[in-house]
N, C-alpha and C positions, 0 to 999 in steps of 0.2 A: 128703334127710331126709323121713321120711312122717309124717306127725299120729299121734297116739295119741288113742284115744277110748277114752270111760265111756261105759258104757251104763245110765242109773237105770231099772230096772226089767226088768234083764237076764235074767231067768228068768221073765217074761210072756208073755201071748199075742202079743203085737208084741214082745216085747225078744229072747226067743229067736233069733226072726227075723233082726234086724236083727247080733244079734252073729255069728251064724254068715253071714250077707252080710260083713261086715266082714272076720271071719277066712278063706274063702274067697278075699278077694281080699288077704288076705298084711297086712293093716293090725294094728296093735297095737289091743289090745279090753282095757277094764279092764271085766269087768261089775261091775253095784255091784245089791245087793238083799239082801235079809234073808239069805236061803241062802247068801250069798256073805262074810256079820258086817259087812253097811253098810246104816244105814237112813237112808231119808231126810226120815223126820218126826222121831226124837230125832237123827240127826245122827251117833251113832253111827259110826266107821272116816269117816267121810265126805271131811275132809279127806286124811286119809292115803292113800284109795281115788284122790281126785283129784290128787296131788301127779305133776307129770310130764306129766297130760292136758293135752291141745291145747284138745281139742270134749268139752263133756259132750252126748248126746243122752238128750233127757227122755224114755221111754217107759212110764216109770211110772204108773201109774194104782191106781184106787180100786176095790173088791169089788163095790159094790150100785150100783141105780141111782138114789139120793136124792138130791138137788141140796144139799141140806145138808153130809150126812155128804162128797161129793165136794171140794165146795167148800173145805172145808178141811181136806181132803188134799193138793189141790193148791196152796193156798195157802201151806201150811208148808211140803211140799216143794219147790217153786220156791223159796221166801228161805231155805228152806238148802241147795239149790243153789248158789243165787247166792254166797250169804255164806262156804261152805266154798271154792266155786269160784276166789273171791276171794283169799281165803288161800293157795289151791293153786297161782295163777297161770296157773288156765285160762285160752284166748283169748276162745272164747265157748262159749255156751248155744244148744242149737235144741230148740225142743218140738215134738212132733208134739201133734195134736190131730187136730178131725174137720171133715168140709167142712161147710158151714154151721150150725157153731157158733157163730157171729153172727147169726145170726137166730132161735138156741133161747128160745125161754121159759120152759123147765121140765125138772128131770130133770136124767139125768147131762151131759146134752151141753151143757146151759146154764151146766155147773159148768166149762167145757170154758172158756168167756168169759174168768172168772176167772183161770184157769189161763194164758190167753196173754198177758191182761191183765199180770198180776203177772212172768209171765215178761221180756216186752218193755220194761217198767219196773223192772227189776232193774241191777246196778252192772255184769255184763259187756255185753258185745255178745252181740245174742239175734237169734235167726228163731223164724220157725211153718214148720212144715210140716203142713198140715192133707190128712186122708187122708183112703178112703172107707173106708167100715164094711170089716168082716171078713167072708167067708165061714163062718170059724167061727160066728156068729150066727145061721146058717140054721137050725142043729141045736139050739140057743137055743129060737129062737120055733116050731118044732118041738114042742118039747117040751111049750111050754102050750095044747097042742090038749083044747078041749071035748069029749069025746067023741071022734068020726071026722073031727072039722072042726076046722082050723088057721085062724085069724087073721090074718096077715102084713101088715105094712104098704107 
């Protein structure tokens, strides 16, 4: 018998990915995201989305890069994660997040703390999978060139 997985945020920059890795390798893929009539800040289809999953994998994420507005995006959505998960009779929860998000001070990555935070203190059994940036990002910080000069950190 093989796991079935959610994927929250299934139609993202990381979710896409990760669902078409899944389905390539023959796994069952529930994606969950607005596009798909499941959200995961009202809660929306959520339970219904998870009923039957094994693993939800968190890839969901926030639009901007404000430590506020992140912050509680991921806050809601991780406890209704959890709290629909629960109901569903999922086994566990794994977030991804970013590599040294524990040492952020500021900004979306520090929103990232929170995020594992809440996730790891939540009613299933939970991981981190903490990743490194995206390549997509290059064309990002690209774009906010002064003139003929790029900034990059």
């Amino acid at each position: 018998m093989s796991s079935k997985f959610a994927v929250a945020g299934a139609t993202g920059r990381l979710g896409r990915h990760v669902v078409n890795v899944l389905k390539e390798r023959r796994l069952q893929v529930v994606p969950v995201s607005r596009a798909t009539g499941v959200d995961v800040i009202t809660g929306e289809g959520l339970v219904d989305a998870l009923n039957g999953v094994d693993v939800i994998i968190d890839v969901a994420s926030w639009h901007a890069s404000d430590r506020e507005g992140a912050t509680e995006f991921f806050r809601t959505a991780t406890v209704n994660l959890h709290e629909s998960g629960l109901l569903a009779g999922v086994d566990r929860l794994v977030a991804v997040s970013i590599i040294g998000a524990d040492k952020a001070t500021g900004g979306f990555v520090a929103a990232q703390q929170v995020h594992e935070e809440v996730t790891l203190s939540g009613p299933l059994p939970s991981g981190i999978l903490r990743a490194a940036r995206f390549h997509e990002f290059v064309g990002q910080l690209l774009d906010r060139r002064q003139g003929d000069v790029a900034h990059v950190p």
